[in-house]
N, CA and C atoms as a LAMMPS dump frame, in Angstrom:
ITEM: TIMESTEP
0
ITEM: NUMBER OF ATOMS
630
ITEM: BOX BOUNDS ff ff ff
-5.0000000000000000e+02 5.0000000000000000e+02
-5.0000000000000000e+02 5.0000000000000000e+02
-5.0000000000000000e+02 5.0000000000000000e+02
ITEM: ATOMS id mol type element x y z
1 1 1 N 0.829 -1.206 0
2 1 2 C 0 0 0
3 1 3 C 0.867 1.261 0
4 2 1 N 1.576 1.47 0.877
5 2 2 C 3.077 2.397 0.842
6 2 3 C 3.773 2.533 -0.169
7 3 1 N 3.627 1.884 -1.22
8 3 2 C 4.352 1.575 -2.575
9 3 3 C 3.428 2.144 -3.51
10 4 1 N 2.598 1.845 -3.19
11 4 2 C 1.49 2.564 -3.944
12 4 3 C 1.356 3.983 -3.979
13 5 1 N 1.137 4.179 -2.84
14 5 2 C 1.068 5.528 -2.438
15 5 3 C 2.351 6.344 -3.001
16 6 1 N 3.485 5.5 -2.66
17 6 2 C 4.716 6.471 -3.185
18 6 3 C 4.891 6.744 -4.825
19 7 1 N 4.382 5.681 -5.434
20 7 2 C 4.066 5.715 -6.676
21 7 3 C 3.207 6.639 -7.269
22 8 1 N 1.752 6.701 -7.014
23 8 2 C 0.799 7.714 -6.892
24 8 3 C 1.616 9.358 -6.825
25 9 1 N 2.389 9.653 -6.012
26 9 2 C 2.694 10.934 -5.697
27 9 3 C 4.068 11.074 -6.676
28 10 1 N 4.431 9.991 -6.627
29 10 2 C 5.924 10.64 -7.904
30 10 3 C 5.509 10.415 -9.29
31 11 1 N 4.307 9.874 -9.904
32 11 2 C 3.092 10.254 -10.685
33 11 3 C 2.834 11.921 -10.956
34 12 1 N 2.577 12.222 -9.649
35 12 2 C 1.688 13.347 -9.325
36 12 3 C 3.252 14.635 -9.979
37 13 1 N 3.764 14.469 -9.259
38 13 2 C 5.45 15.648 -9.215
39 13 3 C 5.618 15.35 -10.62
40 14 1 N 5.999 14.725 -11.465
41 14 2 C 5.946 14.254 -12.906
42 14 3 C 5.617 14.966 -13.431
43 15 1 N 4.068 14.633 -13.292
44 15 2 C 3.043 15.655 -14.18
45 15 3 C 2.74 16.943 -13.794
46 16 1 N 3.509 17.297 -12.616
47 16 2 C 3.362 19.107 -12.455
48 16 3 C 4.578 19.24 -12.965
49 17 1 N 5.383 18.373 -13.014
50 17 2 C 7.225 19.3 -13.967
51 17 3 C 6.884 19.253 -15.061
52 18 1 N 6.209 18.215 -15.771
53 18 2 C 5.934 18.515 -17.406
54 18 3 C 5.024 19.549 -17.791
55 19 1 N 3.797 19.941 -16.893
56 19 2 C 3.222 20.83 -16.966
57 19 3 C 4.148 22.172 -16.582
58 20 1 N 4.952 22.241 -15.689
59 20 2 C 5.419 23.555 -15.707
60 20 3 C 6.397 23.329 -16.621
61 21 1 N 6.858 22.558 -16.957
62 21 2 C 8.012 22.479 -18.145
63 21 3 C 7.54 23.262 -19.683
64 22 1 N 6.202 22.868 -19.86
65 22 2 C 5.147 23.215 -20.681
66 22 3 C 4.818 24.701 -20.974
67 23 1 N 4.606 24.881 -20.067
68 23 2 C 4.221 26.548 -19.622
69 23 3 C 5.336 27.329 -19.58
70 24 1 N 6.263 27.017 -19.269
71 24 2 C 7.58 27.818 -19.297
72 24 3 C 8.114 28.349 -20.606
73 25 1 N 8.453 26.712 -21.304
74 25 2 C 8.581 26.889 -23.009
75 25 3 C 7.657 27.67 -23.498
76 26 1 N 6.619 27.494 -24.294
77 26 2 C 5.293 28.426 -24.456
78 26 3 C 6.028 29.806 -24.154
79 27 1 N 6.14 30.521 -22.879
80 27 2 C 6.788 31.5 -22.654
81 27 3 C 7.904 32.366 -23.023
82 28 1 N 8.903 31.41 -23.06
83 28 2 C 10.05 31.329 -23.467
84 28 3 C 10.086 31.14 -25.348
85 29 1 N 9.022 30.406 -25.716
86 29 2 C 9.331 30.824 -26.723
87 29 3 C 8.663 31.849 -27.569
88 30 1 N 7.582 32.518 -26.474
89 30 2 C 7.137 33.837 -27.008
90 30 3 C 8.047 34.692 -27.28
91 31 1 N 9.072 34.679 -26.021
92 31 2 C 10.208 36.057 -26.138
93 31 3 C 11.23 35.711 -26.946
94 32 1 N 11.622 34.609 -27.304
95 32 2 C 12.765 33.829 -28.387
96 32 3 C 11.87 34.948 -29.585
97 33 1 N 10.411 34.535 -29.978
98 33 2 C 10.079 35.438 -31.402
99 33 3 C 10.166 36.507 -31.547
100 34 1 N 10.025 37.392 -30.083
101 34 2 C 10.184 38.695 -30.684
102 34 3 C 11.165 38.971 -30.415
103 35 1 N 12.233 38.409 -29.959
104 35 2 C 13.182 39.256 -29.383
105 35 3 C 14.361 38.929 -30.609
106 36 1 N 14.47 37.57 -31.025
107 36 2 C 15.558 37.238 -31.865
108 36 3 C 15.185 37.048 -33.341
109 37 1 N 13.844 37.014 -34.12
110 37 2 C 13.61 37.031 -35.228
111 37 3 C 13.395 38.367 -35.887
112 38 1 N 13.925 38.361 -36.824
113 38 2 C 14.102 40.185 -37.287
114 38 3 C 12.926 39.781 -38.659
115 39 1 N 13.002 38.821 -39.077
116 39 2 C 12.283 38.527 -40.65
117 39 3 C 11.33 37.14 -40.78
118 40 1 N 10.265 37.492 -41.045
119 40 2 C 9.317 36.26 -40.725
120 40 3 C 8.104 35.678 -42.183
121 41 1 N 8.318 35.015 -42.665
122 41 2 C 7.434 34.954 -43.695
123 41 3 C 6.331 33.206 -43.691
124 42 1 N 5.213 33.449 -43.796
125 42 2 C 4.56 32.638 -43.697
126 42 3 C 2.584 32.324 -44.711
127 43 1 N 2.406 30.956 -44.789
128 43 2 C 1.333 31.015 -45.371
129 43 3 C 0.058 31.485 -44.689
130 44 1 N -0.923 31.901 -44.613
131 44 2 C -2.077 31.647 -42.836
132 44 3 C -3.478 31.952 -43.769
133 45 1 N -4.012 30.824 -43.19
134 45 2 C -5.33 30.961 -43.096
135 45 3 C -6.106 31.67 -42.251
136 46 1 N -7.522 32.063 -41.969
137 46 2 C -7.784 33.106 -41.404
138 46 3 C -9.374 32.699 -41.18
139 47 1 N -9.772 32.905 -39.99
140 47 2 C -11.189 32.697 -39.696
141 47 3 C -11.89 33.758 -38.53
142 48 1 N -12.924 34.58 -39.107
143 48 2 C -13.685 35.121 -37.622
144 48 3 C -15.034 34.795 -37.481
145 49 1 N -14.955 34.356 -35.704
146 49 2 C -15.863 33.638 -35.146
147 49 3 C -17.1 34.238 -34.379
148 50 1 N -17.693 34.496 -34.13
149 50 2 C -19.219 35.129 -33.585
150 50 3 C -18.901 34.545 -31.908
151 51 1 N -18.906 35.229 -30.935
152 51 2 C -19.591 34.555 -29.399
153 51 3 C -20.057 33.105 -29.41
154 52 1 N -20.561 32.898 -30.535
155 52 2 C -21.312 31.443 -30.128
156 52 3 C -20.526 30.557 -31.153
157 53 1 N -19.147 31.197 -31.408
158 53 2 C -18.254 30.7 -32.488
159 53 3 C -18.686 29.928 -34.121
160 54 1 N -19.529 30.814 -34.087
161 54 2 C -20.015 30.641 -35.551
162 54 3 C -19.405 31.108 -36.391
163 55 1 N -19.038 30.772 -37.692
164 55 2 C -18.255 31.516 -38.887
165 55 3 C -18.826 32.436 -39.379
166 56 1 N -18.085 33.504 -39.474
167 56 2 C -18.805 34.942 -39.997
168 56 3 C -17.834 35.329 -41.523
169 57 1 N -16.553 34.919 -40.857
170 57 2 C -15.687 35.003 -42.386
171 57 3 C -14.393 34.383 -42.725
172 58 1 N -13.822 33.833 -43.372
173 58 2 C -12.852 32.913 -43.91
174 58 3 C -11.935 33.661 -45.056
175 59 1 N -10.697 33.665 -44.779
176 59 2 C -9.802 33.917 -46.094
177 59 3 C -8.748 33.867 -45.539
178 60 1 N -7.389 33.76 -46.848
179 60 2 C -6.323 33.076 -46.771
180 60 3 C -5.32 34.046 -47.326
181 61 1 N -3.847 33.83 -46.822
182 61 2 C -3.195 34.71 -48.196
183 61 3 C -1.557 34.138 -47.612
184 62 1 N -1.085 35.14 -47.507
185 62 2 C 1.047 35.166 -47.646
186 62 3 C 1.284 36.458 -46.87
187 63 1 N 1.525 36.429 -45.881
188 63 2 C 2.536 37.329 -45.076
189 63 3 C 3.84 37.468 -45.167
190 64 1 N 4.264 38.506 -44.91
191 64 2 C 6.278 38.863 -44.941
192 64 3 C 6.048 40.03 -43.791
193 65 1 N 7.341 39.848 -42.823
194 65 2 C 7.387 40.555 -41.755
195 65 3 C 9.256 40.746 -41.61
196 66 1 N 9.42 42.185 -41.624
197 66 2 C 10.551 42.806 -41.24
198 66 3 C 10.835 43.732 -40.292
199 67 1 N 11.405 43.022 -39.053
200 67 2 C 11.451 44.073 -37.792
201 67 3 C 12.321 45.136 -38.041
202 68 1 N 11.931 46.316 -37.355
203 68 2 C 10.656 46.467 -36.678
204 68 3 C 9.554 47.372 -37.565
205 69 1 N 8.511 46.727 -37.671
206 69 2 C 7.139 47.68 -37.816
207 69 3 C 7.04 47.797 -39.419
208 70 1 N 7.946 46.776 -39.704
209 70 2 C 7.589 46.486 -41.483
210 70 3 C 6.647 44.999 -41.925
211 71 1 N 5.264 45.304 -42.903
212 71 2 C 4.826 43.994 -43.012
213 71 3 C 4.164 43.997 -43.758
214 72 1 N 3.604 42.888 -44.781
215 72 2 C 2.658 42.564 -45.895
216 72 3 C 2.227 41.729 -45.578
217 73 1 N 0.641 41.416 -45.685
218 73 2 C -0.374 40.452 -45.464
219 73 3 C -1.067 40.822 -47.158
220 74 1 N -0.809 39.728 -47.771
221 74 2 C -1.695 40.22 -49.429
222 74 3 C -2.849 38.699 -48.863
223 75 1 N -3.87 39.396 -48.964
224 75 2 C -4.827 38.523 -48.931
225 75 3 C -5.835 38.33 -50.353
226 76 1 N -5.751 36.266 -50.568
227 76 2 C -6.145 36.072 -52.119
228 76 3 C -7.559 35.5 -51.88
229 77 1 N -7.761 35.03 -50.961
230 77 2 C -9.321 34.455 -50.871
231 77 3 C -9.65 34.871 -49.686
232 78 1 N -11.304 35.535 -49.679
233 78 2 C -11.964 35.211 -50.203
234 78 3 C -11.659 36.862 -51.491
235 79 1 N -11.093 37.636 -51.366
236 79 2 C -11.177 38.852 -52.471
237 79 3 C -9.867 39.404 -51.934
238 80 1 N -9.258 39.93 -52.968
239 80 2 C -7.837 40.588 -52.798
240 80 3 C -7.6 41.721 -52.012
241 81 1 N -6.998 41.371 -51.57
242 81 2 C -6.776 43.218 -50.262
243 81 3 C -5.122 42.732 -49.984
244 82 1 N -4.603 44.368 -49.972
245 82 2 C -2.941 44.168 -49.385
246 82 3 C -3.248 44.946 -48.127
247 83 1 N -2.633 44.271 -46.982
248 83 2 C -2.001 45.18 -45.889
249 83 3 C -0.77 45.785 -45.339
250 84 1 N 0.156 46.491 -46.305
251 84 2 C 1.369 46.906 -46.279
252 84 3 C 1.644 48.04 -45.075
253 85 1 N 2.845 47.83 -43.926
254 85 2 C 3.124 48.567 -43.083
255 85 3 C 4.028 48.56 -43.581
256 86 1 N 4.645 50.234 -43.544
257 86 2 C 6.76 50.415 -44.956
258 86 3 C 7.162 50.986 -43.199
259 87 1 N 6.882 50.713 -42.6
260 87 2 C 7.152 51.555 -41.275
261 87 3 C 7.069 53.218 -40.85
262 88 1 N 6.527 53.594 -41.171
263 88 2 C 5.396 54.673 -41.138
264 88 3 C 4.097 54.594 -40.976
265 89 1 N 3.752 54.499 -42.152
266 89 2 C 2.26 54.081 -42.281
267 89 3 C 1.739 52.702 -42.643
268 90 1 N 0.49 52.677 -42.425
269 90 2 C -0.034 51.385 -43.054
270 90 3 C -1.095 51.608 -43.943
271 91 1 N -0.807 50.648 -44.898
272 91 2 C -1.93 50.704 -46.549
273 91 3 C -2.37 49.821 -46.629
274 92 1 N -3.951 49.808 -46.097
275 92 2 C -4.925 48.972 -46.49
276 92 3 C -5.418 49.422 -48.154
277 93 1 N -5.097 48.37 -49.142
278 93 2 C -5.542 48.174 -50.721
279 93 3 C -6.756 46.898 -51.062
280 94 1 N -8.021 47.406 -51.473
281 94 2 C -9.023 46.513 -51.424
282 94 3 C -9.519 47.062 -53.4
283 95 1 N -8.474 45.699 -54.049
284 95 2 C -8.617 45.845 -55.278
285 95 3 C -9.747 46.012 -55.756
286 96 1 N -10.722 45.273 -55.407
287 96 2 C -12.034 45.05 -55.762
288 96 3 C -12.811 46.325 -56.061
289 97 1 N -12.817 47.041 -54.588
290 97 2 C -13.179 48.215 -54.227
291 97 3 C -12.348 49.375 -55.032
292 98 1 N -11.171 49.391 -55.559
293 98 2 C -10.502 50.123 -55.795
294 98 3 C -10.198 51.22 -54.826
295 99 1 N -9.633 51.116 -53.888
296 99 2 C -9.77 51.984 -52.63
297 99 3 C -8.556 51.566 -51.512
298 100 1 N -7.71 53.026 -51.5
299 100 2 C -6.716 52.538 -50.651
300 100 3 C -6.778 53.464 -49.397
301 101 1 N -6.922 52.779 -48.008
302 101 2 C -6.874 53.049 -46.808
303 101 3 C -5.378 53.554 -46.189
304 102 1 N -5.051 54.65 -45.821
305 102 2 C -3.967 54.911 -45.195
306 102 3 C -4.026 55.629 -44.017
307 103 1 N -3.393 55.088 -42.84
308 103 2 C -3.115 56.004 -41.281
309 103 3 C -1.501 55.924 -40.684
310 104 1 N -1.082 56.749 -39.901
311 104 2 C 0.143 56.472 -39.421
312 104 3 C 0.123 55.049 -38.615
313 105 1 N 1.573 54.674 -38.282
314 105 2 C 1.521 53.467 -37.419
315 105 3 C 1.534 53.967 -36.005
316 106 1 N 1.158 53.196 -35.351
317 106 2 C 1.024 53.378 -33.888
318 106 3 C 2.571 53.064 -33.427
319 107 1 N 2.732 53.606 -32.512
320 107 2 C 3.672 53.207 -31.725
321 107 3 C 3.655 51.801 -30.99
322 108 1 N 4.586 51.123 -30.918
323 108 2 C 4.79 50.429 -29.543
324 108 3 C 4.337 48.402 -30.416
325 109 1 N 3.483 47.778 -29.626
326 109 2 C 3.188 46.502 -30.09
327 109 3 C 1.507 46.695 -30.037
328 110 1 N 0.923 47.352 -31.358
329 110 2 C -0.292 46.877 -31.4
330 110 3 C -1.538 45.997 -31.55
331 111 1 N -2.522 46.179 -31.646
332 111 2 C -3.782 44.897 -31.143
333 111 3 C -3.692 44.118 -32.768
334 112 1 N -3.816 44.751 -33.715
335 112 2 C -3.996 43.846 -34.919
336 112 3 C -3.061 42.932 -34.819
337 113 1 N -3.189 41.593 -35.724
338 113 2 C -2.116 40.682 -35.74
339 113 3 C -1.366 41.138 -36.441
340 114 1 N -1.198 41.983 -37.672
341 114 2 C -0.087 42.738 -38.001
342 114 3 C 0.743 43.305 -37.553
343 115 1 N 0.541 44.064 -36.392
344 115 2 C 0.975 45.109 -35.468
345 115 3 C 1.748 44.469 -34.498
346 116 1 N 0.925 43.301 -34.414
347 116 2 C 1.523 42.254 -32.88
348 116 3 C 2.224 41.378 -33.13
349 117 1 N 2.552 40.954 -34.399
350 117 2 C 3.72 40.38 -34.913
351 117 3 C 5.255 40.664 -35.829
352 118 1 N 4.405 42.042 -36.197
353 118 2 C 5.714 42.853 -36.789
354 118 3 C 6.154 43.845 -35.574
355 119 1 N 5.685 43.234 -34.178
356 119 2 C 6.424 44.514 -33.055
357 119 3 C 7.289 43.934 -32.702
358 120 1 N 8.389 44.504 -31.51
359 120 2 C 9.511 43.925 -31.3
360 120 3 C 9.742 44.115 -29.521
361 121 1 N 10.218 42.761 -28.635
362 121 2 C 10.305 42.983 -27.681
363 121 3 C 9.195 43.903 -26.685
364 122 1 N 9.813 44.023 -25.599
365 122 2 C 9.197 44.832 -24.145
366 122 3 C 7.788 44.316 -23.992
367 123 1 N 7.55 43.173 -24.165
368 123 2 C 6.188 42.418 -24.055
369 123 3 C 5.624 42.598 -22.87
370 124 1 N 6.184 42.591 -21.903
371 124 2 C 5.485 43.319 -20.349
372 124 3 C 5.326 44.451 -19.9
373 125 1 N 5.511 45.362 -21.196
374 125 2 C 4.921 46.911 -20.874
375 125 3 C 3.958 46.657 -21.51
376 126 1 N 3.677 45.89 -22.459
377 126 2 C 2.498 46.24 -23.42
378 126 3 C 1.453 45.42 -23.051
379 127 1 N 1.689 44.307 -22.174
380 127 2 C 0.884 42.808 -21.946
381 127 3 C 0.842 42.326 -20.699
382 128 1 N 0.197 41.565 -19.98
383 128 2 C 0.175 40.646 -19.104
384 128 3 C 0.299 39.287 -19.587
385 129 1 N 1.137 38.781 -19.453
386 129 2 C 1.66 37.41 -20.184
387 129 3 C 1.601 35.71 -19.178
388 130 1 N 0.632 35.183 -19.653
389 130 2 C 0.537 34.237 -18.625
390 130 3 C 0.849 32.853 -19.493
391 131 1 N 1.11 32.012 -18.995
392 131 2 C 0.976 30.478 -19.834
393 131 3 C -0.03 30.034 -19.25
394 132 1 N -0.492 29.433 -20.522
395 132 2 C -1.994 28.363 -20.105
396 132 3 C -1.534 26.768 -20.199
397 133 1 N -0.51 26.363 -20.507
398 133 2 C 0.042 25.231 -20.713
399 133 3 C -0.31 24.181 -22.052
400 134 1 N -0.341 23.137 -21.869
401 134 2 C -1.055 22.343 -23.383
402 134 3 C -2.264 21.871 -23.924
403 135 1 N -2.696 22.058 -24.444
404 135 2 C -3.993 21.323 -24.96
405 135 3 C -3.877 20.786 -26.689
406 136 1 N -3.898 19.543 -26.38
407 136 2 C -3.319 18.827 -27.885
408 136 3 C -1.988 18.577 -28.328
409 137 1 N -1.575 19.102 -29.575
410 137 2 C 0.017 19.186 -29.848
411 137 3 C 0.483 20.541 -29.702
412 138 1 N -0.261 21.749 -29.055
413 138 2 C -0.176 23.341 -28.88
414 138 3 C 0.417 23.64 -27.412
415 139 1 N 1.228 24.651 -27.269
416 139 2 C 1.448 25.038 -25.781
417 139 3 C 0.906 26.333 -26.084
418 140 1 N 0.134 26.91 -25.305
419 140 2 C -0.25 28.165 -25.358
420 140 3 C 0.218 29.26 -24.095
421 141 1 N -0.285 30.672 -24.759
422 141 2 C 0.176 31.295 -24.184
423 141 3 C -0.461 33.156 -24.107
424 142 1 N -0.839 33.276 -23.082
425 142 2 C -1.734 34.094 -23.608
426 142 3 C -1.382 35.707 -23.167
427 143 1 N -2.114 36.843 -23.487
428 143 2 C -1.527 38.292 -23.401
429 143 3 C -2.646 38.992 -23.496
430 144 1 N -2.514 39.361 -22.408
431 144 2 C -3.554 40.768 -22.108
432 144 3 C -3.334 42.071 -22.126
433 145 1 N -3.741 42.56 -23.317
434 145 2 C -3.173 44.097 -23.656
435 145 3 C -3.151 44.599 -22.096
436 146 1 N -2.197 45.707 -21.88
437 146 2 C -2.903 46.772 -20.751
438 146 3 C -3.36 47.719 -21.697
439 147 1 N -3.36 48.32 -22.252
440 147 2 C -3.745 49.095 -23.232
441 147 3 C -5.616 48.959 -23.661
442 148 1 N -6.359 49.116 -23.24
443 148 2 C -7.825 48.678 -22.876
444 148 3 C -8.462 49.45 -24.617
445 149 1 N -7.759 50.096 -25.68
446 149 2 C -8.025 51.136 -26.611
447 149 3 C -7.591 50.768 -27.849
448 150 1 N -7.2 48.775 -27.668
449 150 2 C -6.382 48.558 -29.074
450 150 3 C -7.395 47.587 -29.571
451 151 1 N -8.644 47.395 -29.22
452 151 2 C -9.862 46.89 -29.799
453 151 3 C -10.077 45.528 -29.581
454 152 1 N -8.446 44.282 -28.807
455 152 2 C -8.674 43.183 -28.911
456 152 3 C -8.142 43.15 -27.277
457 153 1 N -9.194 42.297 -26.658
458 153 2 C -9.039 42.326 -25.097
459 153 3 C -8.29 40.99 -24.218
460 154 1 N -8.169 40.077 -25.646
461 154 2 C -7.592 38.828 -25.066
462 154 3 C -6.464 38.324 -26.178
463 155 1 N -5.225 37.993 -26.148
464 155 2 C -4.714 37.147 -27.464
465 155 3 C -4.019 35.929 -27.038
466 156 1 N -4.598 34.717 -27.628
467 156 2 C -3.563 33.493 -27.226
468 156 3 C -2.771 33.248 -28.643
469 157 1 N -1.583 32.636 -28.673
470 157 2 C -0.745 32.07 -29.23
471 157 3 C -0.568 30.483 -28.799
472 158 1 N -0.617 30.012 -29.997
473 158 2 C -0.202 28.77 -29.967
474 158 3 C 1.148 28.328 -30.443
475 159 1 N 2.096 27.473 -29.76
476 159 2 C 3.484 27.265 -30.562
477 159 3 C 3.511 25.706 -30.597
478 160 1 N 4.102 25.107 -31.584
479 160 2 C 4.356 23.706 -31.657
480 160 3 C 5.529 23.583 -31.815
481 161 1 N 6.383 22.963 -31.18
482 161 2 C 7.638 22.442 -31.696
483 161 3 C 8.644 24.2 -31.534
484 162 1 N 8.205 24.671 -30.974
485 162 2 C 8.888 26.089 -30.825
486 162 3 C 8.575 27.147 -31.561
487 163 1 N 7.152 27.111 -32.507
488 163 2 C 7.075 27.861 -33.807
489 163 3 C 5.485 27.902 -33.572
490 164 1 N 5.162 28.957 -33.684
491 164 2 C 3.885 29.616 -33.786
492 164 3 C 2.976 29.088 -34.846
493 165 1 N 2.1 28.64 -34.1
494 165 2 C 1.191 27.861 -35.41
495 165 3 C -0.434 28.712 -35.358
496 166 1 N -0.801 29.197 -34.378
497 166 2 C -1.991 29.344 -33.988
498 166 3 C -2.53 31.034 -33.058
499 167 1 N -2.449 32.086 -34.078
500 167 2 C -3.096 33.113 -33.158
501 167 3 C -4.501 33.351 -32.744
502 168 1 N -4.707 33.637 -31.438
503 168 2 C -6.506 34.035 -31.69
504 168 3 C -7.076 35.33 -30.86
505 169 1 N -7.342 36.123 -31.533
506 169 2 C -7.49 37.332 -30.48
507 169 3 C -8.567 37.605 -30.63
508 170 1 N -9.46 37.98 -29.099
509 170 2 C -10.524 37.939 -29.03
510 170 3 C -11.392 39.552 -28.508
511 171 1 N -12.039 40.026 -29.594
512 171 2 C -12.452 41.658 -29.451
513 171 3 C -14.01 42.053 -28.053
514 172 1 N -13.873 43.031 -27.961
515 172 2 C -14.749 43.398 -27.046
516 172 3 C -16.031 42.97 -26.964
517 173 1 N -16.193 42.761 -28.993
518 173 2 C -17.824 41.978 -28.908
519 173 3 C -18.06 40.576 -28.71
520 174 1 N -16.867 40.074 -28.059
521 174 2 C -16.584 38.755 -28.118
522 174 3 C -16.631 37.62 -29.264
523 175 1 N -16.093 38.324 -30.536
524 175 2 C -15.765 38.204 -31.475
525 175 3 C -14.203 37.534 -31.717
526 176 1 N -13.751 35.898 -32.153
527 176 2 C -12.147 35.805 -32.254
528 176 3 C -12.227 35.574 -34.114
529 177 1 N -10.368 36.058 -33.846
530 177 2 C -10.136 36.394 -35.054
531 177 3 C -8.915 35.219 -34.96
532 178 1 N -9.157 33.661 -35.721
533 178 2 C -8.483 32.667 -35.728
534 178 3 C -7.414 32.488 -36.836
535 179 1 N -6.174 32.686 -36.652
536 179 2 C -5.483 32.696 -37.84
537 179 3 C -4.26 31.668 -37.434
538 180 1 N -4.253 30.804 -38.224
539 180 2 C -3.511 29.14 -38.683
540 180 3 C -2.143 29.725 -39.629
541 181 1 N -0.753 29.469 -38.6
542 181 2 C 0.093 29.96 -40.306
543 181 3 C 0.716 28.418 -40.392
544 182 1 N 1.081 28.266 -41.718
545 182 2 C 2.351 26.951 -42.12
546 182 3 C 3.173 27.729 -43.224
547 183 1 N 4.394 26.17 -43.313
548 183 2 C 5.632 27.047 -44.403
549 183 3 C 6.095 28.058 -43.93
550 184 1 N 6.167 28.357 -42.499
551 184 2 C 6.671 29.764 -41.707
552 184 3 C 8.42 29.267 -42.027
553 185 1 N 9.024 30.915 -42.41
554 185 2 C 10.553 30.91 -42.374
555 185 3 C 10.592 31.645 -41.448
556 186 1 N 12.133 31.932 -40.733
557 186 2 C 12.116 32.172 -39.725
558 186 3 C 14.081 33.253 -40.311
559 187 1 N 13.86 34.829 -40.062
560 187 2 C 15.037 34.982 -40.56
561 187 3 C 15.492 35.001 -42.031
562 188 1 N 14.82 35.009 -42.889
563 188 2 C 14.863 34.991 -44.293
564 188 3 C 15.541 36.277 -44.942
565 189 1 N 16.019 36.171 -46.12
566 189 2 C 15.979 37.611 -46.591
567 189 3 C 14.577 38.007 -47.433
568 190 1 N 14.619 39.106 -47.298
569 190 2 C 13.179 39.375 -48.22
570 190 3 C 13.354 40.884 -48.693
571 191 1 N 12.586 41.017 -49.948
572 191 2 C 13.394 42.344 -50.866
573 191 3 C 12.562 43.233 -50.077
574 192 1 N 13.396 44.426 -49.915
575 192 2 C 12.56 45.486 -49.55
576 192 3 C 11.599 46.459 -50.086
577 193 1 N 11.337 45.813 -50.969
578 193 2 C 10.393 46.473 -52.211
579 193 3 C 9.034 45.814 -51.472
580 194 1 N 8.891 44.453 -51.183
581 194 2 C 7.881 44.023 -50.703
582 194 3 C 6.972 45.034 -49.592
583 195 1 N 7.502 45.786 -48.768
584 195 2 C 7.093 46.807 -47.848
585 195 3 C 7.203 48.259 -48.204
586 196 1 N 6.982 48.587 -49.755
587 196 2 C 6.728 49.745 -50.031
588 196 3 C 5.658 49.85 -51.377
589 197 1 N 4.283 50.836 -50.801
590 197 2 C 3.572 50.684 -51.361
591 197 3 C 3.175 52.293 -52.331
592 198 1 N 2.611 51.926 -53.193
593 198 2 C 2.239 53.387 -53.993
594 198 3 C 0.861 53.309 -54.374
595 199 1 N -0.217 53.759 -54.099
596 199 2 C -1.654 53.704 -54.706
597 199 3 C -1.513 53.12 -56.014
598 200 1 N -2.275 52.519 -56.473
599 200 2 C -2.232 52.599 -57.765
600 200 3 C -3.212 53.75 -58.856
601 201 1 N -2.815 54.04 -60.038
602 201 2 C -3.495 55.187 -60.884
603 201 3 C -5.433 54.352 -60.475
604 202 1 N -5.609 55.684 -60.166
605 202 2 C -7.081 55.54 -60.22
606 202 3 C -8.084 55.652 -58.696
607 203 1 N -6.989 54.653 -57.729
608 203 2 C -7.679 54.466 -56.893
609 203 3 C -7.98 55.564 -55.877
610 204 1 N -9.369 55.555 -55.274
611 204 2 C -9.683 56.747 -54.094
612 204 3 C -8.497 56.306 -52.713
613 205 1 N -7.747 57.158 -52.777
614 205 2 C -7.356 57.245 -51.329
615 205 3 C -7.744 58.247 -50.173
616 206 1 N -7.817 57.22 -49.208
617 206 2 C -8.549 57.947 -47.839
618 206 3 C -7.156 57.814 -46.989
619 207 1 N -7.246 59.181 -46.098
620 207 2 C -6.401 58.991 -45.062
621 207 3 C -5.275 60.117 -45.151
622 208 1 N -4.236 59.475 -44.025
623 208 2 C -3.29 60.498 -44.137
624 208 3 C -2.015 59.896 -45.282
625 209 1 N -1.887 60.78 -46.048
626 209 2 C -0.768 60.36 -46.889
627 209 3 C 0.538 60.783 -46.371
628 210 1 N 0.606 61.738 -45.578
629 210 2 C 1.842 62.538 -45.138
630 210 3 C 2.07 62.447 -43.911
């Protein structure tokens, strides 16, 4: 029975070191991404979910990310739109529409996943950073703006194998915005032409150009 028991409890210590082992990594390899990857390019799918996690919208495209505060999201399905940050500003282009969106960039690590993956470091001025540990083949890890004014009130990250597979940030209307990347490079070169954008002839631009 004593054998048992001792068994039972070094069971027990086991599975709280792998669990904190779990949670730690997750952590650790949040700050490994921003702190040591300067260039990031990846495929991602994209889904937003309703409160009662119903699908409201689906599309896919190709990201490129150059620290700090440089990035392209060209999105091909479900309709073409570029989201180019040249580090200044950012240019939302919605071909369809013919219509290009422009505002300065924010400072610091903002709420969009653009913003929050092309930022760099000081993650605990900008966040409350907790590990949630594993569920499946994912360690997660989650971040709570302090910043109550960047529109998304919750964000988890998922990493597998040390590499970010899974963002989901969740907005005030309790609305998440699920985005899946694969084929992620890590450190790449990438031309710098990719992060500089020019309206094209024709289109209405809104915003600040200057």
């Amino acid at each position: 029975m004593v054998t048992r028991i001792r068994t039972i409890a070094a069971l027990s210590l086991i599975s709280v070191a792998l669990s904190w082992a779990s949670a730690v990594g997750a952590t650790e390899d949040l700050r490994r991404f921003f702190d040591n990857v300067e260039s990031y390019t990846a495929k991602f799918s994209q889904v937003v979910l309703d409160e009662s996690l119903n699908t409201l919208q689906e599309s896919s495209g190709t990201l490129w990310i150059q620290r700090p505060d440089k990035f392209r999201w060209d999105y091909d399905i479900p309709f073409e739109q570029h989201i180019v940050g040249d580090g200044e500003r950012i240019w939302v282009h919605d071909v369809e529409l013919e219509q290009v969106t422009v505002r300065k960039l924010g400072g610091g690590l903002g709420a969009t996943p653009a913003l929050l993956l092309a930022g760099r470091g000081k993650l605990d001025e900008d966040f409350l950073v907790t590990s949630l540990g594993s569920q499946g083949q994912l360690e997660w890890t989650q971040l709570i703006p302090k910043n109550k004014d960047g529109g998304y009130e919750d964000i988890r990250v998922g990493f597998e194998n040390g590499r970010i597979r899974i963002l989901e940030m969740i907005d005030g209307f309790g609305q998440t915005t699920r985005i899946a990347l694969r084929d992620a490079n890590e450190n790449v070169e990438i031309n710098a032409r990719k992060f500089v954008f020019k309206p094209p002839p024709g289109a209405d631009v809104i915003g600040e150009t200057r």
